[in-house]
C-alpha positions, 0 to 999 in steps of 0.5 A: 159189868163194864171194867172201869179203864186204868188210870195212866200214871202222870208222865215224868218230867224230863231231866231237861224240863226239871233242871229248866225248872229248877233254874227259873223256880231258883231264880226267882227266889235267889233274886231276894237273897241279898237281904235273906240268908242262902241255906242251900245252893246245890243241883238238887236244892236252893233255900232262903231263910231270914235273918235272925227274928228277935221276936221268934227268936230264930231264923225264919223259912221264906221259901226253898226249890227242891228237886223230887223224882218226878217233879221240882217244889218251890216251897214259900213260907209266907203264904202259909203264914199269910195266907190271904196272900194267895186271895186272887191267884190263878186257877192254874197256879192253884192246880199247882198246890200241894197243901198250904205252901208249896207248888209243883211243877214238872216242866217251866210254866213262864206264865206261872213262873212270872205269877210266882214271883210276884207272889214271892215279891209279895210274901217278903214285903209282908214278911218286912211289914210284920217286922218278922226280921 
């Protein structure tokens, strides 16, 4: 019976590639927080919340950036919330999901990166549209 060959492990994600990651996934969503409220801002993470929604009664999640071991999340609540949101993404940006929300990367994908904020644009204007916060 012929040996089936061993899976090679998924290669890591240099420190360089994870803080140039982590720097542009943080990016793209630091540049909604005039209007969000800033939960985290550290080397490891970066969170934004709404403000106060009278009709949750709470603050809402929009989206975060964390850096795991092998590789950085960027978390958007509102796909999970509306997910006709992510109707037409890439294929590329779809072999980035890890279940409903959120996107691995190891290294920066410019490409992706520029898919992602528009999605992210997107997310907040329907977010404001719902009248969410």
């Amino acid at each position: 019976m012929p040996s089936t060959p061993a899976k090679t492990p998924p290669a890591r994600a240099t420190a360089d590639e994870s803080a140039d990651a982590f720097a542009a996934l943080r990016k793209i969503l630091s540049v909604h927080a005039k209007g969000l409220k800033v939960i985290a801002d550290g080397p490891k993470g970066y969170s934004l919340n709404t403000p106060y929604s009278e009709q949750w009664k709470k603050e809402l999640f929009f989206g975060g950036v964390q850096v795991m071991k092998n590789y950085v999340s960027f978390h958007l609540f509102p796909v999970y919330m509306f997910p006709d949101l992510l109707d037409g993404i890439s294929e590329g940006l779809k072999a980035k999901m890890q279940g409903k929300s959120c996107f691995n990367f190891r290294a920066p994908d410019e490409t992706l990166f520029r898919e992602l904020a528009a999605l992210a644009r997107a997310g907040l204007a329907r977010m404001k549209a719902e009248k969410l916060f």
